[in-house]
C-alpha positions in Angstrom: 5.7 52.8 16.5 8.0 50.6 14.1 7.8 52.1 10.0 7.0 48.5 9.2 5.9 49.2 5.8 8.5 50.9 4.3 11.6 48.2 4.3 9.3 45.2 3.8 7.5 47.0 0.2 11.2 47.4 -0.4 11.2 43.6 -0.8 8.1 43.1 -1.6 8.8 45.3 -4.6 10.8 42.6 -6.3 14.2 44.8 -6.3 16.3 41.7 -6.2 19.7 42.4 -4.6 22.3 41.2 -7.0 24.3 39.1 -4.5 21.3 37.2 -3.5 20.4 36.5 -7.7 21.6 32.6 -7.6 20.0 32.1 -4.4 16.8 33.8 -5.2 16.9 31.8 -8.5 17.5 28.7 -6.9 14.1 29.1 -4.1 11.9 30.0 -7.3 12.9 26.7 -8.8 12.6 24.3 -5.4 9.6 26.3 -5.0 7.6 26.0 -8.2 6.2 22.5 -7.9 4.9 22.6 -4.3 1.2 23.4 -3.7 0.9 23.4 0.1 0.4 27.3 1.8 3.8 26.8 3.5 6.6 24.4 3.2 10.5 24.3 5.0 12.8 21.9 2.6 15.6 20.8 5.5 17.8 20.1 2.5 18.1 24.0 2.2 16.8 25.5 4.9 14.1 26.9 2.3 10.7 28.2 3.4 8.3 28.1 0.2 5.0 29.7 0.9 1.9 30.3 -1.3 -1.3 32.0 -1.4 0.5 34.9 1.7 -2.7 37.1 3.1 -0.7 40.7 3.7 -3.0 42.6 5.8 -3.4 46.3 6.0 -5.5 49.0 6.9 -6.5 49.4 3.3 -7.1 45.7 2.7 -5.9 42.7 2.0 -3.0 41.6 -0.9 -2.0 38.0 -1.7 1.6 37.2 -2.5 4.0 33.8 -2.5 7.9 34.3 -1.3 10.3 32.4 0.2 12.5 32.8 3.1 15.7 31.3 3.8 16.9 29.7 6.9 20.2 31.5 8.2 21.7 28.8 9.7 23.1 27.2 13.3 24.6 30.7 14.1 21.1 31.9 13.9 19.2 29.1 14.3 15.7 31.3 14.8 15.7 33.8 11.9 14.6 34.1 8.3 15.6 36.2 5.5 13.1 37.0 3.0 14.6 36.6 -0.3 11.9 36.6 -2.6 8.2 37.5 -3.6 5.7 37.8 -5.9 1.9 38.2 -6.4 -0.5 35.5 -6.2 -4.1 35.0 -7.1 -5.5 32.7 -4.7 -5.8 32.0 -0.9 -7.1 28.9 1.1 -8.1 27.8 4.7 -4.4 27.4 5.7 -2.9 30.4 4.2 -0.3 32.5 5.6 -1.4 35.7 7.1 1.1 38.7 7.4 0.3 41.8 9.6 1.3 44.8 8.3 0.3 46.4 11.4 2.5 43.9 14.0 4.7 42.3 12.0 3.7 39.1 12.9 3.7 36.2 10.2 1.3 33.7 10.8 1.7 30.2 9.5 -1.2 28.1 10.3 0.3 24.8 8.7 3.7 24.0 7.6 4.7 20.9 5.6 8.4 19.4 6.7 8.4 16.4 4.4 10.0 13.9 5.2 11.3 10.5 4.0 8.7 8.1 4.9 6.1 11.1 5.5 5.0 14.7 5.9 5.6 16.6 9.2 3.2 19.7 10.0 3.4 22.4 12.7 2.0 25.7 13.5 4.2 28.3 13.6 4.1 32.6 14.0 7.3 34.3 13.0 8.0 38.2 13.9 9.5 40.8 11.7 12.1 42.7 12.3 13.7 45.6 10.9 17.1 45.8 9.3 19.4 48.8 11.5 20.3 50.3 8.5 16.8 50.8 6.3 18.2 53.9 3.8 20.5 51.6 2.3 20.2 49.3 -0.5 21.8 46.4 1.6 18.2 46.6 3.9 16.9 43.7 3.9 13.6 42.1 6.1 14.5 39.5 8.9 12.1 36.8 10.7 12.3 36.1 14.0 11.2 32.8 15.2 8.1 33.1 17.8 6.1 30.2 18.2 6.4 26.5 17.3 3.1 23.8 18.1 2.3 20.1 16.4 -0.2 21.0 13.4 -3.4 18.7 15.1 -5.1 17.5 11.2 -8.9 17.9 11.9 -9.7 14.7 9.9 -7.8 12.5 11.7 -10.7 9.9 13.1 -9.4 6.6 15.3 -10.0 3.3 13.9 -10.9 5.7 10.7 -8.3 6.6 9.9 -4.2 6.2 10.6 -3.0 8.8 12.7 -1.3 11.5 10.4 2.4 10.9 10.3 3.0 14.4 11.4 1.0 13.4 14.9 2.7 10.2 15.6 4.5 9.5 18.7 8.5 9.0 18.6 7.6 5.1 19.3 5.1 5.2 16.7 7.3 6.7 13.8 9.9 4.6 14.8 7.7 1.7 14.0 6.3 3.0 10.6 10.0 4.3 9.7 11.0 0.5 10.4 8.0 -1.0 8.5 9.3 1.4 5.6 13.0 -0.1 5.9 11.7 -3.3 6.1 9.6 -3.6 2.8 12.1 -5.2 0.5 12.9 -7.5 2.8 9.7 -8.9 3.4 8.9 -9.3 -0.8 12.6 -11.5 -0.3 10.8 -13.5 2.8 7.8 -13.8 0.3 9.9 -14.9 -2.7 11.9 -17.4 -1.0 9.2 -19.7 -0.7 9.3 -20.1 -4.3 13.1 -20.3 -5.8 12.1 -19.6 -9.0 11.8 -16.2 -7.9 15.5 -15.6 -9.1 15.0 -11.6 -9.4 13.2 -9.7 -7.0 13.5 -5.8 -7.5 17.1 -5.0 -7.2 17.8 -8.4 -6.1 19.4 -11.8 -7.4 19.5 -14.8 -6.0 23.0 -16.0 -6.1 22.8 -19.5 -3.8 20.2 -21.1 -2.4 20.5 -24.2 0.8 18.3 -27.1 1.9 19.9 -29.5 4.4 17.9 -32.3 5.7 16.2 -30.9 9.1 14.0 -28.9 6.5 16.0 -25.8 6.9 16.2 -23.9 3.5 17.7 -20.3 2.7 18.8 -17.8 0.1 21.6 -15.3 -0.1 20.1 -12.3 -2.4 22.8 -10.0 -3.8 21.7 -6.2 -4.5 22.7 -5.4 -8.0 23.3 -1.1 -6.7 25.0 -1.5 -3.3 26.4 -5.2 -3.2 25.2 -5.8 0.0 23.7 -9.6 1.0 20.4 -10.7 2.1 20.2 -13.9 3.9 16.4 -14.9 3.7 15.1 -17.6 5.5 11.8 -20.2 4.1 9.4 -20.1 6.5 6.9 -23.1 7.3 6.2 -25.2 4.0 3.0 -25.2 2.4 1.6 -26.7 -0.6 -1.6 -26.7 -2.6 -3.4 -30.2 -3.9 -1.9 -32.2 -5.1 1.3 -32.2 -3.1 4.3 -33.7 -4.5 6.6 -36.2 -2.5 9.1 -33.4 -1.7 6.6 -30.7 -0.8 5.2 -33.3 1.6 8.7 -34.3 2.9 9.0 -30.6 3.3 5.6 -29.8 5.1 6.3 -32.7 7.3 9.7 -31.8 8.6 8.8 -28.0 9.7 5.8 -28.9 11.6 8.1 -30.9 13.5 10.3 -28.1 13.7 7.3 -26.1 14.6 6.1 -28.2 17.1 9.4 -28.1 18.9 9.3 -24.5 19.6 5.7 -25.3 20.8 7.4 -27.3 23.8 10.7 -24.8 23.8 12.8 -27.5 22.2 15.4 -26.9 19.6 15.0 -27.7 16.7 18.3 -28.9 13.9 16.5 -26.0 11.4 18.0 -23.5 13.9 21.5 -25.3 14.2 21.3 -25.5 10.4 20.9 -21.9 10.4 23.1 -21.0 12.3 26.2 -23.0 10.4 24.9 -21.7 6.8 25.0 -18.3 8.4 28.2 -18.5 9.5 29.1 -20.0 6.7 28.2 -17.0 4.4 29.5 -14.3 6.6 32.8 -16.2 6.1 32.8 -16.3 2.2 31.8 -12.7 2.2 34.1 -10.7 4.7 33.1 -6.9 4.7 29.9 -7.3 2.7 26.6 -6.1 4.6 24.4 -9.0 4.7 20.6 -8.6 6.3 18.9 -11.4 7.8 15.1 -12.1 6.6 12.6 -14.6 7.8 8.7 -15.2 7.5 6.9 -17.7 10.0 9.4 -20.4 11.0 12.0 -18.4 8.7 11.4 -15.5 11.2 12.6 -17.7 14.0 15.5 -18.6 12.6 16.2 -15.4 11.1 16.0 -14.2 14.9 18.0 -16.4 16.1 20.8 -16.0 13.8 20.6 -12.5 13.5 21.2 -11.8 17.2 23.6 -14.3 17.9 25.7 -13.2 14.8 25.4 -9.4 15.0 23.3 -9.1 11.9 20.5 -6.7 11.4 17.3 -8.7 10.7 13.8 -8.2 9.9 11.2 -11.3 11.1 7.7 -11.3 10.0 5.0 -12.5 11.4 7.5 -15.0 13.6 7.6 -17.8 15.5 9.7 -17.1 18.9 13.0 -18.7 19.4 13.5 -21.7 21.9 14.9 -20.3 24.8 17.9 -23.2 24.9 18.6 -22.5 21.7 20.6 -19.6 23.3 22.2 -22.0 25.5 24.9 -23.2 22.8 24.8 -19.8 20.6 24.8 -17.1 22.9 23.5 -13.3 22.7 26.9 -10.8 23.3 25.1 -7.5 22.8 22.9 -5.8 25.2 19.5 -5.6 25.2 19.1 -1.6 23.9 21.7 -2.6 20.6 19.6 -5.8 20.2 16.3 -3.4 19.7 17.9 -1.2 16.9 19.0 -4.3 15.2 16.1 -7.4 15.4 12.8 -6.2 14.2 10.2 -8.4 14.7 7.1 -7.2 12.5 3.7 -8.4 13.0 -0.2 -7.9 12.3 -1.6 -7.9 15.9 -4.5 -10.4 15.2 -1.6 -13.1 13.8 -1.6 -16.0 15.6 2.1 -17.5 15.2 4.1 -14.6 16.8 1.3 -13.1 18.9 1.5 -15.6 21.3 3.2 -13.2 24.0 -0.5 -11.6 24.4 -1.6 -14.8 25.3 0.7 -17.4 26.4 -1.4 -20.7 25.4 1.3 -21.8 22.4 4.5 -21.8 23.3 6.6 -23.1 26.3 9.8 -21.7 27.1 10.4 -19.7 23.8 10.3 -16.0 23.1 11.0 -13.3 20.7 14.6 -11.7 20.8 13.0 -8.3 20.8 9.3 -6.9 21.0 6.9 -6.9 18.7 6.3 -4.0 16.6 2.9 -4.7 16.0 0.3 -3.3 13.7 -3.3 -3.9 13.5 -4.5 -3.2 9.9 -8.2 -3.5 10.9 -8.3 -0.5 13.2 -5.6 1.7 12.0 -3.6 1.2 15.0 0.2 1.0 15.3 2.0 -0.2 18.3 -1.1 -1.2 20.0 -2.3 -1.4 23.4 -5.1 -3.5 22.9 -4.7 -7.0 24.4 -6.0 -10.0 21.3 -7.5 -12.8 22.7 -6.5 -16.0 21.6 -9.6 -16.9 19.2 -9.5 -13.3 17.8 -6.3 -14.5 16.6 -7.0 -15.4 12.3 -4.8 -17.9 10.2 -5.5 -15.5 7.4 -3.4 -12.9 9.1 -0.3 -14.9 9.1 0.3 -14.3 5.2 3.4 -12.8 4.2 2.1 -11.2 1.2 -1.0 -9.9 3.1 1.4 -8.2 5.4 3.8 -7.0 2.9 0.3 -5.0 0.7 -0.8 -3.8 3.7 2.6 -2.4 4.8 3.0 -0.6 0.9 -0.4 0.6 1.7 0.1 2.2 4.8 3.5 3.3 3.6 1.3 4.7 0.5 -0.7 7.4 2.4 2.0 8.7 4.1 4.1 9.2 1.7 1.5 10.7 -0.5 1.2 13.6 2.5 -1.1 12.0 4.9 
């Protein structure tokens, strides 16, 4: 039988080996401020854990240490390079066997940057060749590796813990996370008063005649461009002439797309676009839209090459495609037009049910989210009158979005 004791007290005697010092020094301060039984830091290749259950025949000791990844050329093994007592345990504690060597980690946190990953993981010990020496040190072996399943995760209760989401499903929430400052500039366009939105300016704003109107956003830390298109105009009582003007021409625009006819809004687009991309050569620039903005933020965005993020969007007239044509294929399209959507609104949920629009569609699917029941990417098929106005609101969207986003982050 295997002397486990004797080399693992070694360590567990705090005799820091002087080479390992800085290192040791540096995993007791990435360390201090985490409170979960067991976390791995990727950044590192750190294992922090807390509250450690070390089992023997005489009883039971509680201890914290880290262990430290040893890299691609041994992708599977720890090295413990440091411990201490503790004074507590909990439900998820690590439990160490003194009798099998077998570390036990019932839940480990891999946080990430939108959320917290968890697992389930058993690591074996193994024994340094050369135990006499003061250059012994103790070794984990990767085991076993299975998805941590969070017992309060309830359906339609709750939102599925981001460490049990699907690859489809944390692609959407990673995407509604990349799209947030975008849709506060869809929000604020509607309004150009709103000169300064976070780390954004606006530097020009359009209007031409057909009712088209737009902002190019500059971002004061990376210099990169926003183009953000107005979506359908709206105004509270009492209107002025202009606002009315402006109501009037997008619902004609609208109704257009109803029939699959193309509107000027999207020509107009399309030339200030171009227009922009040629007075800024080399500079990023993101295309934004909400409603009617969406549509034309579509449209410009895949004919152009430009990433975009729609919200809540109408389709885009099939003919429109006609004149300005689509070069990339359909898989680059998906990692660069994101069309984001609560499921129960009615402008660009029409592909569930088919009884608004003719002959126009969305240049990428839907990455839909249905606030009500906690459900991302949904399978559930919304009949047309379950479809609410009050859904279509760009600011609704973008507080539910931080919300979501919110509990996540925050470890959910």
């Amino acid at each position: 039988m295997k002397n486990w004791r004797f080399p693992l007290f070694r360590s567990l005697g705090f005799i820091s080996l002087a080479i390992a010092a800085p290192l040791v020094q540096a995993a007791l301060e990435e360390c201090t401020h985490l409170t979960a039984p067991a976390t791995f830091i990727e950044s590192n290749g750190l294992v922090c854990l807390q509250k450690v259950i070390v089992k023997d025949t005489s009883g039971d000791q509680l201890y914290q240490a880290s262990l430290q990844w040893l890299g691609a050329d041994k992708p599977n093994q720890f090295k413990l390079i440091d411990a201490g007592f503790d004074d507590a345990s909990e439900v998820n504690s690590p439990v160490f066997s003194l009798t099998n060597g077998l570390l036990t980690l019932p839940k480990v946190d891999v946080p990430k940057l939108n959320g917290t990953e968890r697992y389930n993981v058993s690591l074996n010990w193994l024994r340094d060749s050369d135990v006499d020496t003061d250059d012994a040190v103790s070794l984990f072996e990767l085991a076993t590796v299975a998805l941590y399943i969070n017992p309060d995760y309830i359906p339609n209760v709750t939102w599925k813990p981001y460490g049990m989401l699907l690859p489809n499903e944390r692609r959407a929430v990673d995407t509604l996370a990349r799209s947030i400052p975008y849709a506060q500039l869809a929000d604020a366009i509607y309004d150009y008063d709103n000169v300064t939105v976070g780390s954004w300016d606006l530097i020009e704003s359009n209007g031409k005649s057909s009712g088209m109107d737009a902002g190019v956003f500059r971002n004061r830390d990376t210099n990169e461009l926003a183009l953000v298109f107005r979506g359908t105009e709206t105004c509270d009582f009492p209107c002025s002439f202009k606002e009315l003007e402006d109501t009037a021409r997008d619902a004609i625009a609208d109704a257009a797309i109803g029939i699959g006819t193309v509107s000027d809004q999207f020509k107009d687009a399309f030339r200030f676009a171009q227009s922009v991309i040629g007075r800024y050569p080399g500079v990023k620039i993101t295309v934004a839209g909400h409603s009617l903005g969406g549509g034309l933020a579509q449209a410009v965005g895949s004919t152009l090459g430009l990433e975009t993020f729609a919200f809540n969007s109408s389709p885009v007239p099939d003919h429109f495609f006609d004149t300005y044509t689509i070069t990339l294929p359909a898989e680059e399209l998906e990692d660069l037009i994101f069309v984001i959507a609560d499921v129960h609104d009615p402008v660009s949920n029409t592909d569930k049910t088919g009884k608004i629009y003719l002959d126009s569609h969305h240049v990428t699917p839907l990455i839909q989210f249905n606030f009500k029941l906690k459900e991302m990417l949904s399978s559930r098929k919304v009949d047309l009158f379950d479809l609410r106005f009050d859904r279509h609101s760009i600011t609704d969207l973008t507080n539910n979005a931080i919300a979501l986003l919110t509990i996540y982050r925050d470890g959910w």
